[in-house]
N, C-alpha and C positions, 0 to 999 in steps of 0.2 A: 349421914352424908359421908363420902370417902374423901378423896385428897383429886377426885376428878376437876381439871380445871378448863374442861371442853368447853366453848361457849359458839358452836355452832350457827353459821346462820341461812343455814340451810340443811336436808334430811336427803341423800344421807351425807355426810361427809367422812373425810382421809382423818380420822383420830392418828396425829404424828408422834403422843404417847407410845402408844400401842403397836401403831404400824396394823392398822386393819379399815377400812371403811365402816360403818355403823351407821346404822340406822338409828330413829329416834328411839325405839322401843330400848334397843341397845346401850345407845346415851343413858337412859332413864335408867337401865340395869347399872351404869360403871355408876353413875351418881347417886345409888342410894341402897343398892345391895355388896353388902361387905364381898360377899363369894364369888359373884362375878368380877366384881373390882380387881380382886386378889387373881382370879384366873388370866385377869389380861395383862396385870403386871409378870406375873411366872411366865408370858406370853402362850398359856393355852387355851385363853379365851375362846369364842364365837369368833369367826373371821379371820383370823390368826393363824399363818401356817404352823404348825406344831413339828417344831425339830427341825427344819431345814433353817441355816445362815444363812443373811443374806450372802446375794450373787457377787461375785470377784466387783464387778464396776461398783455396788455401794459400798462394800467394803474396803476400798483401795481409796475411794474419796472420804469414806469415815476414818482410816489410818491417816489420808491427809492432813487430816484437822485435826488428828489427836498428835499428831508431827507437831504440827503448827501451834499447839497450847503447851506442849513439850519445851520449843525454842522459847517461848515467851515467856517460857517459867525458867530460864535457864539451865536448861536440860541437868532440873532437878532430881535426883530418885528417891522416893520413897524408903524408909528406913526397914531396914529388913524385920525389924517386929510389925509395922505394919503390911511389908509384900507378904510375911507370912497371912496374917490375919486377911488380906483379900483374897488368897488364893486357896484358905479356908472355907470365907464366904464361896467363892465360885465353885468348888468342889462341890459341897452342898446345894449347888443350887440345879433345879430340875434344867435351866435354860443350857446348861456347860454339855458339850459336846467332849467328854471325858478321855476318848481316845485322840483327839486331836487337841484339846485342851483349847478348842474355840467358843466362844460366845457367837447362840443363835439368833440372840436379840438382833430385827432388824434394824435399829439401830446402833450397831454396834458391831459382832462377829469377828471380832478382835481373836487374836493368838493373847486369853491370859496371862499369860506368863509373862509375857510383854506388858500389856497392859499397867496392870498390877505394879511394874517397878517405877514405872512413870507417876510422879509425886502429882503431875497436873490431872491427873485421869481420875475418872467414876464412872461409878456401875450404874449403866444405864435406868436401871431397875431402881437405884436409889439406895442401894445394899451399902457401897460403900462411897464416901464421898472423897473430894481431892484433899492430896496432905500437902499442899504446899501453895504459896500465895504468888499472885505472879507479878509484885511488886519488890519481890528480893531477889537479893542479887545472888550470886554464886558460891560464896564463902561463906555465906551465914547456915544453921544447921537446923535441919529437918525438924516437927516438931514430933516428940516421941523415940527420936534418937536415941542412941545409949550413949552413956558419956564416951567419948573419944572416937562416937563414930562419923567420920568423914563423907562428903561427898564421895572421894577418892575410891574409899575403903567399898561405897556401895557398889560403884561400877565395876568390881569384882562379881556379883552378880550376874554380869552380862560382861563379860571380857571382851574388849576391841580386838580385833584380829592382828596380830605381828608379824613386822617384814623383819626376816632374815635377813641384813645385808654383810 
């Protein structure tokens, strides 16, 4: 058995995993053959667009919510030995749209780079998961930190824009 946790009650149905419809024959492949399981996670499964992100509208409401678990996490970042080690993973990975540095995953289709520094965020895939809890508040320090590194110090990473006055 795989890590399939479809429980269908009806043929075919929207697997929201995947991001494909399936039929039963299909269910029965993710739940008990390792290589197809594996092919719909890499999203090149059966029924799975191969290579196109999604469209601007799911994408722009999928960066909503990753906005929105951002805020709630205290627009934590992630420690730059872990933004390294994600942007690792997505390099590697068949799903990264390499010249635009997007994720194809329909769920997801994120600008990595982005991604990746947000402490709330994971890889849809399951590749990498969230570094930060969103029960802490804003001073307290990332887990995997180097000693002396700051909040502060991460949002060098991504520089705020500056007014000349």
């Amino acid at each position: 058995m795989n890590s399939c946790q479809c429980q269908p009650e009806s043929f075919p149905f929207m697997c929201q995993r995947h991001g494909c419809r399936k039929t039963e024959h299909w269910h029965n492949l993710c739940r008990k053959h390792a290589g197809y399981f594996r092919m719909w996670e890499e999203g090149r499964g059966p029924g799975q667009q191969v290579g196109q992100p999604p469209g601007w509208l799911r994408r722009a409401w999928n960066f909503c919510r990753a906005v929105v678990r951002h805020v709630r996490n205290w627009a934590q970042y992630a420690s730059r030995r872990v933004y390294r080690e994600r942007l690792a993973i997505c390099r590697a990975c068949p799903s990264l749209d390499p010249e635009r540095m997007v994720c194809r995953e329909k769920t997801c289709g994120c600008y990595v780079e982005r991604k990746a520094r947000w402490a709330s965020e994971e890889c849809p895939l399951g590749k990498w998961r969230a570094a930060g809890s969103l029960d802490r508040g804003p001073s307290q320090q990332q887990p995997g930190d180097e000693p002396g590194e700051s909040t502060s110090q991460l949002r060098t990473l991504h520089p705020q824009p500056t007014t000349n006055d």
